[in-house]
C-alpha positions, 0 to 999 in steps of 0.5 A: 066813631061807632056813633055814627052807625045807626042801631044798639052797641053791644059790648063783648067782654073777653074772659081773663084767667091765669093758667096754672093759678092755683091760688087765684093770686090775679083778680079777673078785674086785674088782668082786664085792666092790663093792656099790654102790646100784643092784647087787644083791650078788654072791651068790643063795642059792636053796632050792625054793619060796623066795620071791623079790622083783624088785628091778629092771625087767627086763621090764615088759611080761611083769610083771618090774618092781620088787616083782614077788613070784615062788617059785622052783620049780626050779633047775639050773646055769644055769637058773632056774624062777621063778612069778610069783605076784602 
């Protein structure tokens, strides 16, 4: 689907880490193939004007709560330009 959207993709990787992992026991490679219910995958693929589903509760007093339909705008390395629409 994000074929169809005109412009360049860029791909968004999370960053994984075990907390309290003194010993590095989890390889990051690891962790981002873990795929478990509640985690949303290792990759964001975005294009300009691509439309965007929050599948999370991130911010229910500012309209970030799961189905929050959003376009995304704009986007550099770290920063993501996201309108929401609905």
């Amino acid at each position: 689907m994000m074929n169809m959207f005109l412009g360049e993709s860029k791909t968004f990787n999370s960053f994984d880490q075990v907390v309290k992992d003194t010993n590095n026991s989890y390889l990051e490679e690891f962790l981002n193939e873990l795929l478990p219910n509640s985690l949303p995958p290792h990759k964001l693929v975005l294009k300009v004007n691509c439309p965007i589903i929050l599948l999370r509760k991130l911010d229910p007093s500012n309209s970030l709560c799961n189905g929050t339909r959003m376009v995304c705008k704009r986007f550099n390395n770290y920063v993501k330009h996201i309108e929401i629409i609905t």
